[in-house]
C-alpha positions in Angstrom: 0.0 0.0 0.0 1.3 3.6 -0.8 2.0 5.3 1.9 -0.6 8.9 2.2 1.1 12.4 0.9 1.4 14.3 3.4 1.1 18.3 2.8 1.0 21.3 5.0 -2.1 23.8 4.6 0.1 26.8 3.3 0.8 24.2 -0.1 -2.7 23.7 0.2 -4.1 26.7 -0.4 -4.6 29.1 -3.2 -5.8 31.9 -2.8 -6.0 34.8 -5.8 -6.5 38.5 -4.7 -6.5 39.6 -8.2 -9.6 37.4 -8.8 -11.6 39.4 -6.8 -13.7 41.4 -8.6 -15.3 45.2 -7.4 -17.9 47.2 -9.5 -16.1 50.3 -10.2 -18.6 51.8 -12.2 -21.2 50.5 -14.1 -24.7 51.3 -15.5 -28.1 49.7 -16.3 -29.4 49.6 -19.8 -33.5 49.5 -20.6 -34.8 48.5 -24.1 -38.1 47.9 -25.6 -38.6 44.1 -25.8 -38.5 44.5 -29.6 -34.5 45.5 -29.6 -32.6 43.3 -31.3 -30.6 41.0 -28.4 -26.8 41.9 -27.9 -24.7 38.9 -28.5 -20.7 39.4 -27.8 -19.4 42.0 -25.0 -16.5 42.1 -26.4 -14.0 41.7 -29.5 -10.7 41.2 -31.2 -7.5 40.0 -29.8 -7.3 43.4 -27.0 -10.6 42.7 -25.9 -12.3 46.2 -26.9 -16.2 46.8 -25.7 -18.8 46.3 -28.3 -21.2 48.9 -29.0 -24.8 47.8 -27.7 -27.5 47.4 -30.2 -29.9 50.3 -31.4 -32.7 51.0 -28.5 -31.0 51.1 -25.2 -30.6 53.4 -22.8 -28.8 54.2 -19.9 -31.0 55.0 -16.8 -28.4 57.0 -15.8 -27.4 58.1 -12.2 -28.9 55.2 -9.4 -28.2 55.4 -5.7 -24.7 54.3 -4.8 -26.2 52.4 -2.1 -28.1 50.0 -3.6 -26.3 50.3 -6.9 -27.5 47.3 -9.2 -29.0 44.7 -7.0 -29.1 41.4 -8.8 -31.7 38.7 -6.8 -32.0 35.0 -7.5 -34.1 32.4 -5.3 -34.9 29.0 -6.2 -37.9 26.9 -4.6 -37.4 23.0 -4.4 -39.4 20.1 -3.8 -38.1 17.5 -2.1 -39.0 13.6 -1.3 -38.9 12.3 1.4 -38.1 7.9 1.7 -39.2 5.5 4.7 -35.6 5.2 6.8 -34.0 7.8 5.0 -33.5 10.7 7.4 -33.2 13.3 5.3 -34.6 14.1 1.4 -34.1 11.2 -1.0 -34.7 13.4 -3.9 -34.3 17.0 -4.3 -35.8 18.8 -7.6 -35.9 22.7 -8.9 -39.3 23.8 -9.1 -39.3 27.6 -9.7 -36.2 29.8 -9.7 -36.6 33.7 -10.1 -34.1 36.2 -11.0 -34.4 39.6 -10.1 -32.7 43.0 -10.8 -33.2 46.2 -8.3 -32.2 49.8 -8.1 -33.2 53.3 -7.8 -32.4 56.1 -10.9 -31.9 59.0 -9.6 -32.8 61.1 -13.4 -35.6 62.3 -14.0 -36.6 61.5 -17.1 -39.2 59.7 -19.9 -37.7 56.3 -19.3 -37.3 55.9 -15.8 -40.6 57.6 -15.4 -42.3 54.9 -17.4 -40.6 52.5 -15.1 -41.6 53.6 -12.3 -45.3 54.1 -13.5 -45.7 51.7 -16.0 -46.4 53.2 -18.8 -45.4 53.9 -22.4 -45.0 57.6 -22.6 -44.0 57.5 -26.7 -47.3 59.0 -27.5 -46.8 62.2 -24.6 -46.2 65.2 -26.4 -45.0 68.2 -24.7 -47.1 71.5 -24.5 -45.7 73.6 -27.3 -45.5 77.0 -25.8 -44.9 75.7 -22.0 -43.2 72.7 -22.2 -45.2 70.9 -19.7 -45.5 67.1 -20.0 -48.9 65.7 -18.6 -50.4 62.1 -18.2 -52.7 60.1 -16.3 -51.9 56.4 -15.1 -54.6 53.9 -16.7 -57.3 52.3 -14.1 -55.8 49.0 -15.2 -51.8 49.2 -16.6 -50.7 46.7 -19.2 -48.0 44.9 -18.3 -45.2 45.9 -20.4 -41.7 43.7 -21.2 -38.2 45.2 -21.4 -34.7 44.4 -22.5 -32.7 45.1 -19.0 -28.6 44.9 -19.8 -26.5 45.8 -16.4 -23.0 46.4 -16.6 -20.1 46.6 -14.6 -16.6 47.9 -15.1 -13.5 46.9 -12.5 -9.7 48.3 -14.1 -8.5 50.5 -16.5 -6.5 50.7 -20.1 -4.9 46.9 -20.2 -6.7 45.6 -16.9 -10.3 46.5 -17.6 -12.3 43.8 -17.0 -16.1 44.2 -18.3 -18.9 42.1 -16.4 -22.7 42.3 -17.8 -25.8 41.1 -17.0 -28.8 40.0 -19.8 -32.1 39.9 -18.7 -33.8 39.5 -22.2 -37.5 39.8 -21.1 -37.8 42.0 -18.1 -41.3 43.4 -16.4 -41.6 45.8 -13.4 -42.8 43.9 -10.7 -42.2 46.5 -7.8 -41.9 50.1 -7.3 -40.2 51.3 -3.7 -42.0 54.8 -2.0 -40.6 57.7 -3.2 -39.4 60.6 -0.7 -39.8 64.3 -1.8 -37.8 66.1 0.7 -35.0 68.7 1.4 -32.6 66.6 3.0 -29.4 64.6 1.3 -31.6 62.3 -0.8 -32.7 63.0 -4.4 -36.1 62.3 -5.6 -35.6 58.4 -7.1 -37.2 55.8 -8.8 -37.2 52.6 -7.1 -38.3 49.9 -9.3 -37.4 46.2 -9.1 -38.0 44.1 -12.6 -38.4 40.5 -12.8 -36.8 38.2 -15.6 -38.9 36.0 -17.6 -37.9 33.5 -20.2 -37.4 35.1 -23.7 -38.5 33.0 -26.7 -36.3 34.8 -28.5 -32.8 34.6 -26.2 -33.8 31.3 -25.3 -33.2 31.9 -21.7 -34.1 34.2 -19.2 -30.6 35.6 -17.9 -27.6 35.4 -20.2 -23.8 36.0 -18.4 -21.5 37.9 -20.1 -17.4 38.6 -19.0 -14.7 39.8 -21.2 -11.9 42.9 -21.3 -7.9 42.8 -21.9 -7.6 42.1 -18.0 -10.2 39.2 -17.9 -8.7 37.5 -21.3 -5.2 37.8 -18.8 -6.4 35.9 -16.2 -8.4 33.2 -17.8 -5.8 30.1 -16.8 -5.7 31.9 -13.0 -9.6 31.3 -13.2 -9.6 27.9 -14.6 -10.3 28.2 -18.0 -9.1 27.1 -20.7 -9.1 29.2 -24.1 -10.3 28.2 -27.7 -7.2 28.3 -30.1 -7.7 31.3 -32.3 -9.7 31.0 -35.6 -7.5 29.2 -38.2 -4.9 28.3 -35.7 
């Protein structure tokens, strides 16, 4: 019989600094369901950001607080066996993904967030400016293309991190404060990811930049050999 390794905990242990990973800045895009889907992050050989498709929009400013809070719960349903003392069988029934934050602009997007409506057909008074509408007795529920993304490093070390939730419907709005004190007037609005027919999924990942294509073997990947290679 061979006799055990023996080790000591400090060869052991790994443990990467530079894989951990800090929102820097980022911001929260909003399309119209009907936007075409983005598909890449990223391209060529340095890594560069891709433009997003036509259609979305940045909310702009949210609360630094909250930032962009990204939910997910899953509900199970387990069996339980005669003799067995704990579940024999364990299976996913529901799973919800969620995406929260509070804009902080004012402005015809993030106002039909918050209210739930589509405010494409609101013209402004010509001679005063003033914008007027009325919230339905019974709101339609309306679908979104919700695109959050991060940034953590500069120049050769930015890293990009994004968020897809293809099909995305306000399912919460938060109280909003009019007040004098340190706090802007905000929209807090929570959406709720459904499964797109389209996208095929209901959250899609996405993680690219120059500093993340650096660190791929630190993280346990392996990369595809380039095209023709």
């Amino acid at each position: 019989m061979t006799a055990p390794t023996t080790t000591t905990y400090d060869q052991l242990k790994k443990k990467q600094s530079d894989l951990i990973r800090k929102a820097l800045e980022g911001s929260i895009f909003i399309a119209d369901h009907t936007a075409d889907l983005p598909t890449a992050l990223t391209s060529g050989a340095d890594g560069k950001l891709l433009a997003l498709p036509p259609g979305y929009e940045d909310v702009g400013w949210v609360d630094k607080g909250d930032g962009a809070t990204w939910s997910r719960s899953v509900d199970t349903s387990e069996v339980d066996s005669w003799g067995a003392v704990e579940p024999t069988r364990t299976d996913i029934t529901k799973q919800t993904d969620g995406l929260k934050f509070i804009a902080q602009e004012t402005k015809r997007r993030t106002l039909e967030l918050y209210e739930g409506l589509n405010l494409s057909g609101v013209t402004p008074d010509a001679t005063t400016g003033e914008v007027r509408f009325d919230r339905p007795a019974r709101p339609s529920t309306r679908y979104f293309r919700a695109f959050g993304l991060f940034v953590d490093g500069v120049g050769a070390d930015a890293i990009y991190v994004a968020k897809l939730a293809p099909k995305a419907t306000v399912t919460d709005t938060g109280d909003q404060k009019w007040s004098d004190g340190d706090d802007p007037v905000g929209y807090d609005v929570t959406l709720t990811a459904k499964y797109d027919d389209d996208a095929k999924t209901a959250m899609r990942f996405f993680f690219g930049g120059p500093g993340w294509k650096a660190l791929l073997a630190d993280m346990g990947f392996t990369a595809a050999p380039p095209s023709g290679g």
